[in-house]
Structures are given as structure tokens and as C-alpha cells.
N, C-alpha and C positions, 0 to 999 in steps of 0.2 A: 570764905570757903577754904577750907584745908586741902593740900592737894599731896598725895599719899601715893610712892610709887613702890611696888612690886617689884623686885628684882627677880627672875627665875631663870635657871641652868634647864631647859628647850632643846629640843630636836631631835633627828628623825632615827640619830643611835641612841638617843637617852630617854625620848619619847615626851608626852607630852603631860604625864598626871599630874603635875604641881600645877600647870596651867588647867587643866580641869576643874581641881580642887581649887582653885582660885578663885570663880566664878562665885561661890557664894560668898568669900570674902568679900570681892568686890561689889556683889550686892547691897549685903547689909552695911559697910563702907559708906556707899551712894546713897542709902536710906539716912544716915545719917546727920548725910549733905557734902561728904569728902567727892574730891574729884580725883580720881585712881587713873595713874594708868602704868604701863605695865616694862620692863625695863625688862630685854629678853635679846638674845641670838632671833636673826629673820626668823618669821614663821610663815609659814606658806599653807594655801590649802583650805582645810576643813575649818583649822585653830585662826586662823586670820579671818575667814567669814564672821567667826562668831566674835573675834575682837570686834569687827564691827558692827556686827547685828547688837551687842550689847553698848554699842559707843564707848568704846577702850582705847584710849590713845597708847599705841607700841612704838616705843623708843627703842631702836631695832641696835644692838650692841655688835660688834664683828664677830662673822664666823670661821670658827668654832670660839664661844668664849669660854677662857678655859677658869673658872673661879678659884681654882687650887695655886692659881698661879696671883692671883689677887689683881686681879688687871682695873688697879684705881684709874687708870688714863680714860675708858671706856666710860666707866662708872660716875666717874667725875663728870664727864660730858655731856654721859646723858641728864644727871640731874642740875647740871648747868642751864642745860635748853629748857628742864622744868622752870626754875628760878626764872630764866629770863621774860616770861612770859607775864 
């Protein structure tokens, strides 16, 4: 199984439509046979239910992350903890 992580710039001043529009990615993804999950700043709320009402594993990066600033230390960790599994 391939396992495919999502990276997305999240949250409650920048709002959530990359995560939105996600959802079908991560569908046909999973139809495929990939196992997705999602590399983001905490999500709280509405967008975390549905992480897991669709079984999304979130790989929760510091907040605020700032991607302009290229924060490989983060990025690096989270898909370390993919690897390691």
C-alpha cells in the first residue's frame, strides 16, 4: 500500500478550503488503495470530525505553521512518523 501525505497551510485566519477541496482527492487516492493522511497546523471542530468520520490520520504540525518560512524541522517529523510505521 502507498501511503501519501497531504500537506496544507489550515486555520481559523486562513480558513479551511484546501482542506475541503481535499476530500475528493483523498477519496479517489483511497479508491486506489493509497493510505492518505493529512500533514496540517491542529484542526479543531467541524474539520477534525470529518477527518475522522472519513478515517484521516492528521499529523498535527505547530501552530501557526508558517510555510513561507519553509519550516523543514516540522515537515521533516511529521513524515518521519509516516516512515516509521
Amino acid at each position: 500500500m502507498k501511503r501519501i501525505a497531504i500537506i496544507l497551510d489550515v486555520g481559523p485566519q486562513i480558513g479551511y478550503g484546501h482542506l475541503s477541496r481535499s476530500f475528493s482527492l483523498i477519496r479517489a487516492l483511497r479508491h486506489r488503495g493509497a493510505e492518505v493522511s493529512v500533514v496540517a497546523p491542529p484542526i479543531e471542530g467541524h474539520w477534525a470530525e470529518k477527518l475522522q468520520d472519513e478515517k484521516v490520520r492528521h499529523l498535527p504540525l505547530s501552530a501557526p505553521f508558517a510555510f513561507e518560512r519553509e519550516d523543514g524541522a516540522a515537515l521533516t517529523s511529521a513524515c518521519e512518523e509516516l516512515k516509521a510505521e
